[in-house]
C-alpha positions, 0 to 999 in steps of 0.5 A, spaced: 631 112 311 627 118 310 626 121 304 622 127 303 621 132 297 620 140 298 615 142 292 615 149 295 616 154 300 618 161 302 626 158 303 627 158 296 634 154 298 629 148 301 627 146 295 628 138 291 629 132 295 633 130 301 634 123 303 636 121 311 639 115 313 635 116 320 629 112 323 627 120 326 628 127 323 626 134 326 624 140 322 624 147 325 628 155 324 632 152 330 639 150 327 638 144 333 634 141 328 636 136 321 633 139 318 632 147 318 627 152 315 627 159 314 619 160 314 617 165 319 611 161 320 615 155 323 617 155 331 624 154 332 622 145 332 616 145 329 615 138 327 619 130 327 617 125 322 618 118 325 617 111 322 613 106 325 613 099 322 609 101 315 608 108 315 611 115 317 609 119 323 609 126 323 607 130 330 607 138 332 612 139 337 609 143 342 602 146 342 603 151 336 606 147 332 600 145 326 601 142 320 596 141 315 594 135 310 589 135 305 586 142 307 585 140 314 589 143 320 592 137 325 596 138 332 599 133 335 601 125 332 598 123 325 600 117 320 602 118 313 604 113 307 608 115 300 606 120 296 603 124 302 603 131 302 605 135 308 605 144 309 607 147 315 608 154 315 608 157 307 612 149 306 610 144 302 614 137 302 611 130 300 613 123 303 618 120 297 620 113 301 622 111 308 624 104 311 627 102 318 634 102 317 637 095 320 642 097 326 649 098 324 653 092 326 658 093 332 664 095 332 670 092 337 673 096 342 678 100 340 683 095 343 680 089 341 681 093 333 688 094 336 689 087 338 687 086 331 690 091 327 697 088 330 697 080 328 695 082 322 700 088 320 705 086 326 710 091 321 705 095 324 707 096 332 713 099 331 711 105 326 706 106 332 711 105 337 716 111 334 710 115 332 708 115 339 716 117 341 717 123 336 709 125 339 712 125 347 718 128 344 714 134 341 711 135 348 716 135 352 719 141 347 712 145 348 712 144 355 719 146 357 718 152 352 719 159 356 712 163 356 711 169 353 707 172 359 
């Protein structure tokens, strides 16, 4: 979980406090990233903010992506903790929290779910039977349906 809070920027809409539920997050213009800027001084991915163990790590993407912390310019990797303010282009934010999120628990395949499902509800198998009947129904009518062409 990453929690950051943009105290100010040229995007006016970024402001306040966002919470991700991610180990990473990628910042940048670029609608690829998690989180989109528009700063003209950002490069379409400018930044990814990472945790390792007990800290956050912030780190350029490519050789133009700078950011700045306490008035010093860095490329590159560099660690942060809570509190921490961060400016990228005309932006802002500090380092609210973050904490490794523990893997989500496994679901069984979708057989298995299945298999599952009808033992426990087995009323259940023949809603799906005629669900599946009245599905190949539909298809066939589509199907031998005469083209308009």
């Amino acid at each position: 979980m990453i929690e950051i809070n943009f105290l100010n920027s040229s995007d006016n809409e970024i402001i306040g406090k966002y919470k991700f539920f991610y180990d990473a997050i990628s910042i940048g213009t670029s609608n690829q990233n998690d989180l989109i800027i528009q700063d003209l001084n950002l490069n379409q991915s400018h930044l990814t903010l990472s945790i390792t163990n007990d800290t956050i790590t912030c780190e350029g993407v490519g050789e133009s992506s700078i950011f700045i912390y306490r008035s010093k310019t860095f490329k590159g990797r560099k660690a942060f903790i809570k509190k921490d303010q961060i400016k990228i282009g005309n932006t802002t934010f500090e380092i609210v929290d973050f904490s490794l999120e523990p893997a989500p628990p496994k679901s069984p395949p979708l057989k298995e779910s299945y298999e599952i499902l009808l033992k426990e509800f087995p009323e259940q198998e023949k809603i799906i039977d005629e669900m599946e009947n009245e599905i190949s129904k539909i298809e066939s009518l589509i199907i031998d349906q005469p083209s308009n062409s």
